[in-house]
C-alpha positions as CSV (number, residue, x, y, z in Angstrom):
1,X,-8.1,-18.4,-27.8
2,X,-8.1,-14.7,-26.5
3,X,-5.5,-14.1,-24.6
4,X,-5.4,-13.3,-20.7
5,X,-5.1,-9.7,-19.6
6,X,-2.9,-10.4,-16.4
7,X,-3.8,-8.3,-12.9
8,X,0.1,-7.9,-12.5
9,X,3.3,-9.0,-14.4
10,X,6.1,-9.7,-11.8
11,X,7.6,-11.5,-14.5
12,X,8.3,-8.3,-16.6
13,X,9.7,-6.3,-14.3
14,X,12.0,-8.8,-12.8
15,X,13.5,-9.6,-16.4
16,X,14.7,-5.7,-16.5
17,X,16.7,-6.2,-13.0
18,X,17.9,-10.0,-13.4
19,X,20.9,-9.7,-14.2
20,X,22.0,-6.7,-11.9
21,X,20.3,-9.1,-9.1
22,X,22.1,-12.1,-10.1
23,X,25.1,-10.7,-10.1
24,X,24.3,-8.7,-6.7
25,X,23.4,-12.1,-5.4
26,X,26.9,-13.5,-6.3
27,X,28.8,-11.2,-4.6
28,X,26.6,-12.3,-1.6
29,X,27.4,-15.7,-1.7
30,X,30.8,-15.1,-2.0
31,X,30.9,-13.4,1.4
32,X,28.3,-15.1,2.7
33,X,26.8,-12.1,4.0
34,X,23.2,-12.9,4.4
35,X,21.8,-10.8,7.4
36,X,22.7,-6.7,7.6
37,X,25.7,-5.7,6.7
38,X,27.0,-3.8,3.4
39,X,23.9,-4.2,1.3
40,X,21.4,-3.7,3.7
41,X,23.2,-0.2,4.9
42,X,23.0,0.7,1.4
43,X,19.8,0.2,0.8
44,X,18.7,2.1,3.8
45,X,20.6,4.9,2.5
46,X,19.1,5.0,-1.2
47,X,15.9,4.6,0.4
48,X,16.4,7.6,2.8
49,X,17.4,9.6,0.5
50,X,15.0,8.2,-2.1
51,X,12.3,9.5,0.5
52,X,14.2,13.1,1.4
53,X,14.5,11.3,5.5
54,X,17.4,11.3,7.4
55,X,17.0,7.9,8.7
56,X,16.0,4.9,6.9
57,X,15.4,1.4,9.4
58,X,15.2,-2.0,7.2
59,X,12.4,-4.2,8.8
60,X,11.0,-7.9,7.9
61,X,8.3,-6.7,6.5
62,X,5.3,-3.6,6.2
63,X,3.2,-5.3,9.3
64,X,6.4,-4.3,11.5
65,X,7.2,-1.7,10.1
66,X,3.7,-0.2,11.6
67,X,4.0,-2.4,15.3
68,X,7.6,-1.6,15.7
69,X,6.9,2.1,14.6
70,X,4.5,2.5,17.1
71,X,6.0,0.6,20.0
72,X,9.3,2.9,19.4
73,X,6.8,5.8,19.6
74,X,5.5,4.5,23.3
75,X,1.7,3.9,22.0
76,X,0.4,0.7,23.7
77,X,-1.7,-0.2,26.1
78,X,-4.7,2.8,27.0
79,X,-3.6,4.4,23.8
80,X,-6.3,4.7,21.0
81,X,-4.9,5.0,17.0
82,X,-7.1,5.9,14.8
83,X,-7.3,4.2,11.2
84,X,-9.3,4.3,8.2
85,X,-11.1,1.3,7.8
86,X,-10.8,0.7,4.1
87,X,-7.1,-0.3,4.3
88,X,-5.4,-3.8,4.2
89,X,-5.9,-5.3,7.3
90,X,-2.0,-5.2,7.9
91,X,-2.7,-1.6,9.7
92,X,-4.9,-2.7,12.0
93,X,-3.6,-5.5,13.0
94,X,-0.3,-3.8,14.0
95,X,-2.6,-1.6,16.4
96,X,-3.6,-4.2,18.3
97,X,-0.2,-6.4,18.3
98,X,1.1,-3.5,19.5
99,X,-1.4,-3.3,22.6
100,X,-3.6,-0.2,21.3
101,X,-7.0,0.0,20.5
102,X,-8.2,0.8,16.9
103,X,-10.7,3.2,16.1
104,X,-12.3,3.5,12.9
105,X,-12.3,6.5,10.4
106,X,-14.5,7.0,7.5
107,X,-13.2,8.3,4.4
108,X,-13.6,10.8,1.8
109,X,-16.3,9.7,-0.7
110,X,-13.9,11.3,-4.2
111,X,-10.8,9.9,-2.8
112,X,-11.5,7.2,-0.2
113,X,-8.5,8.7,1.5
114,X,-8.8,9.8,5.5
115,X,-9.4,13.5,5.7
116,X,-9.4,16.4,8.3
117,X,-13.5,16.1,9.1
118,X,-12.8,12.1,9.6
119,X,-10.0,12.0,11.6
120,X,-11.7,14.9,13.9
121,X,-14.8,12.8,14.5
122,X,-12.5,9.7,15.4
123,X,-10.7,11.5,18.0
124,X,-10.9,10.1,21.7
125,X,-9.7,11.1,24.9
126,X,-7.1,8.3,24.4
127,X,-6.3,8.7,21.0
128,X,-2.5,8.8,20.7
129,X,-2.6,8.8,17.2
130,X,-3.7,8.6,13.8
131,X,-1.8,5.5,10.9
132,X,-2.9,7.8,7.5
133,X,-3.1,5.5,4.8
134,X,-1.6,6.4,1.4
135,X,-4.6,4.4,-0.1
136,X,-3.6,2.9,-3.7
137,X,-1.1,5.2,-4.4
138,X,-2.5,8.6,-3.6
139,X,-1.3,11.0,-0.2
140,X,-4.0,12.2,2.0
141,X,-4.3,16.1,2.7
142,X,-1.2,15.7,4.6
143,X,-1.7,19.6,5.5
144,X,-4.8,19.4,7.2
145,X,-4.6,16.4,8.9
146,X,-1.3,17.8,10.4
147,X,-3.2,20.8,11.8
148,X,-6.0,18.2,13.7
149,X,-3.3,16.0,14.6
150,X,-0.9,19.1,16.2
151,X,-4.1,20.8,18.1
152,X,-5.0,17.1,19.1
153,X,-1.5,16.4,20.6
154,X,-1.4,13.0,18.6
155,X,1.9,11.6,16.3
156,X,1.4,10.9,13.2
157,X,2.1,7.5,11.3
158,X,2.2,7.5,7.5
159,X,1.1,3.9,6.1
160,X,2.9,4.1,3.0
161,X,2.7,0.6,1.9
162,X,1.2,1.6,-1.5
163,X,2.4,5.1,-2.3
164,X,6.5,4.1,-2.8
165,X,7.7,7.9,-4.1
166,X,4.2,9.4,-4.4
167,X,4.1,13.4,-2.9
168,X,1.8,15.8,-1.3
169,X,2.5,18.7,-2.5
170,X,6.6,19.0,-2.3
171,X,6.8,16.6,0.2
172,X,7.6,12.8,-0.6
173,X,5.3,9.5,0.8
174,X,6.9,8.8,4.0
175,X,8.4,12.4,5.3
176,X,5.7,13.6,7.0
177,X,4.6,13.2,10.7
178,X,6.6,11.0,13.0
179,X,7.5,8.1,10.4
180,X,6.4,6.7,7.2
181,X,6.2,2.4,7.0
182,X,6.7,0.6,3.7
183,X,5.9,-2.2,2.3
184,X,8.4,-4.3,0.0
185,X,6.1,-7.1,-0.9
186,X,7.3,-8.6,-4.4
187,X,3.6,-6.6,-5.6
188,X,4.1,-3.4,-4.4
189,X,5.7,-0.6,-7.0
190,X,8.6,-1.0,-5.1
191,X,9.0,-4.9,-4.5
192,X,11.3,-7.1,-3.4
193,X,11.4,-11.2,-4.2
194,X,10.0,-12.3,-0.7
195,X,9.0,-10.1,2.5
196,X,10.4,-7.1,3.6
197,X,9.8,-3.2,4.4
198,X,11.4,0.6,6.2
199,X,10.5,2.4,8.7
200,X,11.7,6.3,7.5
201,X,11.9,8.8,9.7
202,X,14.1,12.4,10.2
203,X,13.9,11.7,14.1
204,X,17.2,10.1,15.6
205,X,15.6,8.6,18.7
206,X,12.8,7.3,17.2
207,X,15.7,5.3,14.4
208,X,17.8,4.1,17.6
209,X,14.4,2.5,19.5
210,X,13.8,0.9,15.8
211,X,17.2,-0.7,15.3
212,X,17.1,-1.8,19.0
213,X,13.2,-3.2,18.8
214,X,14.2,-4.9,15.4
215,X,17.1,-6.9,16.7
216,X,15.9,-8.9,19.9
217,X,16.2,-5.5,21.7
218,X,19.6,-6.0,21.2
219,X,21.9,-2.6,22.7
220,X,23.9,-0.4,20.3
221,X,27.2,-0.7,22.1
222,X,27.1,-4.3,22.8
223,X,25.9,-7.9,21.3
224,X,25.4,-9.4,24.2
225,X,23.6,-6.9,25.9
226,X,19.5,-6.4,25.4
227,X,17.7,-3.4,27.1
228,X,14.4,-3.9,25.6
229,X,11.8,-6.6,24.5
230,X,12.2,-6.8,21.2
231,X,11.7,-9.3,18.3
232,X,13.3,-10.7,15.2
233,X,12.6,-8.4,12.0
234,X,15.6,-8.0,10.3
235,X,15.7,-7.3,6.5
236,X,18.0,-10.6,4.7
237,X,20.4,-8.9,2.4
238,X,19.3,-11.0,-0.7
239,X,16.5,-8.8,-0.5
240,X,18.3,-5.3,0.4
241,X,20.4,-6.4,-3.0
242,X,17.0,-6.8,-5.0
243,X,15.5,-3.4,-3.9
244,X,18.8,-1.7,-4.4
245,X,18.6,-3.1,-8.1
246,X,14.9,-2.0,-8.9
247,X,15.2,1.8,-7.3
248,X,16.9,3.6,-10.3
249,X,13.6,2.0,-12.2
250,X,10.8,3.1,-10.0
251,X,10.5,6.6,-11.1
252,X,10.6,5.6,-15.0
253,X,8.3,2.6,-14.0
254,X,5.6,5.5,-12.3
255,X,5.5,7.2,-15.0
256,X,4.1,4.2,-17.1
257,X,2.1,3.7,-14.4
258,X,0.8,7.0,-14.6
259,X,0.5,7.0,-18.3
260,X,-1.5,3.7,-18.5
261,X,-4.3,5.1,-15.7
262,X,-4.7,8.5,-18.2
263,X,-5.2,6.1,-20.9
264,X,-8.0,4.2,-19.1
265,X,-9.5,7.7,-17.3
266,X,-9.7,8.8,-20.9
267,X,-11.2,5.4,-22.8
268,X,-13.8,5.1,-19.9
269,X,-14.8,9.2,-19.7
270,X,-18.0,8.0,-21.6
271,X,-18.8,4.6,-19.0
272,X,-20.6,4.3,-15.9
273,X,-17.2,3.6,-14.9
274,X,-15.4,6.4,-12.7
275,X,-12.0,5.8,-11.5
276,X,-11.3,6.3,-8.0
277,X,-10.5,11.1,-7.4
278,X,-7.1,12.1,-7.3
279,X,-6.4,15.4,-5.9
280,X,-4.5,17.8,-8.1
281,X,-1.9,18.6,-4.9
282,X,-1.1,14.8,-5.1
283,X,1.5,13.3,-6.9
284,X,0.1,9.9,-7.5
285,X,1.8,6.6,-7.8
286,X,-0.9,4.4,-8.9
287,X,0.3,1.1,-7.0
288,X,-3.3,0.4,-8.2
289,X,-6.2,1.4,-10.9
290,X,-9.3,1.4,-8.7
291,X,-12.4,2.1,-10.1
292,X,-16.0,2.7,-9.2
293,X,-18.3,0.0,-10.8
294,X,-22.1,-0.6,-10.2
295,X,-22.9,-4.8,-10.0
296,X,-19.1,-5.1,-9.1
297,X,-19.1,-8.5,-8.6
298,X,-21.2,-9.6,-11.8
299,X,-19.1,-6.9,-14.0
300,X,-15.9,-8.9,-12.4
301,X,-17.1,-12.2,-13.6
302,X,-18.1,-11.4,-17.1
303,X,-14.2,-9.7,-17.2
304,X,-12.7,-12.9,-16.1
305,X,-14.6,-14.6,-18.5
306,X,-13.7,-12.4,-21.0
307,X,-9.9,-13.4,-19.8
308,X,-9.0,-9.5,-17.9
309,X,-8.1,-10.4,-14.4
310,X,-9.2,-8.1,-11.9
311,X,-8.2,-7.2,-7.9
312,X,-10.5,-6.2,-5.4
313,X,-9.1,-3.8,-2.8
314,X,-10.6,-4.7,-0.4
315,X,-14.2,-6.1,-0.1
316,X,-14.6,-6.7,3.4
317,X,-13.5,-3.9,5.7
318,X,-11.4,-4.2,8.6
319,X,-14.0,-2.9,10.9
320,X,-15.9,-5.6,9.3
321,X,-13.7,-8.4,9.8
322,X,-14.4,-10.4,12.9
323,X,-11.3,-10.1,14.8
324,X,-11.9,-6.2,14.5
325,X,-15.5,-5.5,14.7
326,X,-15.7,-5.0,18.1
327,X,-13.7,-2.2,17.8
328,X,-16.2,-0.5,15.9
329,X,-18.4,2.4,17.6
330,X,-20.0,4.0,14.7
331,X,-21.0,3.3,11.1
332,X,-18.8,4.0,8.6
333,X,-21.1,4.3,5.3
334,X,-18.3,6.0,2.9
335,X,-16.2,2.5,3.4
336,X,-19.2,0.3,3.3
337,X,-20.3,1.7,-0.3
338,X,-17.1,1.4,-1.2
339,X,-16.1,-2.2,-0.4
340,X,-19.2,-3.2,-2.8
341,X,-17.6,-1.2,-5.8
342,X,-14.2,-0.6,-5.8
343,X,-12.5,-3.0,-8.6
344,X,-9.1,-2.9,-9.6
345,X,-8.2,-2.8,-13.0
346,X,-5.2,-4.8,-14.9
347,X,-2.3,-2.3,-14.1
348,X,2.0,-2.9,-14.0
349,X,4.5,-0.6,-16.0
350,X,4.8,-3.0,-18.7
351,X,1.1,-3.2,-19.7
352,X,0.3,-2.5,-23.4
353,X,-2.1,0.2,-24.1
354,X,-4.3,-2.0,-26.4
355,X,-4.3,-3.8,-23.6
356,X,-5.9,-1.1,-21.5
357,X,-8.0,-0.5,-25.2
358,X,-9.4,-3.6,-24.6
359,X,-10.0,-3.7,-20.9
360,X,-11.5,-0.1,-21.4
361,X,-14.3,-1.6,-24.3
362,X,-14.9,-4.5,-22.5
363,X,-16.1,-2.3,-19.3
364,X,-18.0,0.0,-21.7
365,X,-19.8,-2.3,-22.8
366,X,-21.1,-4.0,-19.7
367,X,-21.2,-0.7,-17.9
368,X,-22.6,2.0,-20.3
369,X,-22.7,5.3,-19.7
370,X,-26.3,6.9,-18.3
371,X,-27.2,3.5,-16.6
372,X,-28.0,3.1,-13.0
373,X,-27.0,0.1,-11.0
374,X,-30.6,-1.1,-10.6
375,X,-31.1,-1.2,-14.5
376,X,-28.4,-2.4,-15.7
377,X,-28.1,-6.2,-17.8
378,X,-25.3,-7.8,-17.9
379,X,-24.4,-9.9,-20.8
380,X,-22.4,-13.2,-20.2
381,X,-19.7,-13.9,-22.7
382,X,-18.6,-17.1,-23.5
383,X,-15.7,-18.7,-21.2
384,X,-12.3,-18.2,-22.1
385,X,-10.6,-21.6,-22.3
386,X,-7.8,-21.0,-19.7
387,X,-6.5,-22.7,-15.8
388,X,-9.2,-22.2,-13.8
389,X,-6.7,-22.7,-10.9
390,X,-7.4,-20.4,-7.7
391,X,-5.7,-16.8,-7.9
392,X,-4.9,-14.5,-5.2
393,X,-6.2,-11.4,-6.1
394,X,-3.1,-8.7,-6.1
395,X,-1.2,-11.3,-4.8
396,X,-2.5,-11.6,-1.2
397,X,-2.3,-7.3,-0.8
């Protein structure tokens, strides 16, 4: 039996922080100290510092972290955000819970990331401003979509759900613009063992509406007192304990990561495989190994046959979607291609590097180099004896 490439291994990187987490975990239980308190403040302030802020605010999760970001920011109802529309539909869902209206971006074609032209062209008289997605790992231009967004008059967000550490130049994921929003989902470089995310930010106002908005609207100087609307989204200190456990790890962790995707970039340089561009002003994280492949969806079947699990980030875009699509107001034809190629390839800090070996021949052979889309045969291999149970491709993100 040949034995199954995983997408991810959450198993392997929670054996290297077990025990610091158990024992973290017992010192909870014995104060039975489950929401805020000591371990949530310290996480906040590793993860502030982690991402050169002055201000780090715990959240539920990376969905609030983007609706509470932009309710504390006043962008609501009559406000326009623009957003690309190749991200997880997390970002614009939080446009619209928050009361705005969404408008689509197209993307660069080498990166996929939102640049300077596309956020220009998505600019309305309304637009109050743009959510740039750190797609996969990677920082936009963060330069000159600054210089659009100042002449504009817009704020902008950083979705950073993705890019935990990854820089633009000397600046970390989450520092620029009015805030950076994470993501802690138990997949994510940076995970914890259930929901949760941060909102960074150097502005102190912006942190106060956040801590208010996150607690019920609850006021600083009193408990009993609530001065806005606001909701339940508290980070639970079992998982402020986790993520305080896994930090000192990320960086040693990205640089596998980093490793592993030179590995494949150099195994493939001969396929009709192209990873996805990374610009050389971009410290990249690689959350994920996207590639370019014609016939995606057949190519992904003969891998899972083969037993190489693949993700697929993401096939349908949001302005796709049909909650969304009447939000859209022009085509988008970067995104489009790219929902029907982009495959993402078996990745995690602990992969093997014959494991990437044989990912890598396996794509060589059913994508050769010099062969177009239209020509190209694929070869069926024989099944791979294995539960065929449903999985959730990058675990749900």
């Amino acid at each position: 039996m040949t034995d199954v490439i995983p997408f991810t291994d959450l198993g392997a990187m929670t054996g290297e922080v077990r025990d610091d987490v158990e024992a973290a975990w017992s010192g909870l239980l014995d104060r039975n100290e489950f929401i805020g308190g000591a371990a949530v403040e310290r996480f906040e302030q590793e993860w502030a510092a982690y991402c050169h802020t002055k201000h780090s605010v715990s959240v539920a999760n990376g969905t609030d972290a983007l609706r509470l970001t932009l309710q504390a920011l006043g962008i609501g109802h009559g406000d326009d955000v623009v957003v690309p529309a190749n991200t997880f539909v997390a970002t614009v869902e939080a446009v619209v819970l928050a009361g705005a209206v969404p408008r689509f971006a197209d993307v660069s074609p080498e990166t996929l990331l939102i640049g300077a032209d596309d956020l220009e062209a998505a600019i309305t008289g309304r637009t109050a401003a743009v959510i740039v997605v750190q797609l996969y790992g990677q920082m936009a231009d963060m330069d000159a979509l600054g210089k659009v967004a100042n002449r504009a008059g817009i704020a902008v967000v950083e979705d950073a759900a993705q890019a935990h550490g990854a820089t633009w130049r000397d600046g970390r994921a989450g520092s620029f613009g009015s805030a950076g929003c994470f993501s802690f989902y138990p997949a994510k470089n940076l995970g914890a063992f259930g929901d949760a995310g941060a909102v960074v930010t150097n502005d102190s106002e912006l942190t106060r509406r956040l801590e208010c908005l996150r607690d019920h609207g609850r006021a600083s100087w009193s408990h009993h007192q609530h001065v806005e609307v606001g909701t339940n989204s508290r980070l639970d200190a079992l998982q402020a304990a986790v993520l305080s456990a896994k930090l000192p790890h990320l960086d040693r962790w990205t640089e596998s990561r980093r490793a592993l995707v030179a590995e494949y970039q150099r195994q493939l340089a001969d396929s009709g495989v192209r990873l996805v561009g990374a610009r050389e002003e971009a410290g990249h994280v690689y959350h994920l190994a996207v590639a370019r492949v014609p016939r995606r969806d057949a190519v992904r079947a003969c891998l899972d046959e083969l037993g190489i699990r693949t993700g697929i980030h993401y096939p349908i875009p949001c302005h796709r979607q049909p909650p969304y699509e009447h939000f859209a107001t022009a085509p988008l034809p970067v995104v489009e291609q790219a929902a029907n190629e982009v495959l993402s390839l078996p990745l995690f800090p602990q992969l093997q590097t014959r494991q990437v070996a044989r990912v890598s021949a396996a794509l060589c052979e059913l994508v050769p180099g010099g062969r177009s889309s239209a020509d190209l045969e694929l070869v069926r291999r024989p099944a791979v004896h294995r539960n065929r149970k449903s999985r959730r491709a990058a675990y749900g993100q």
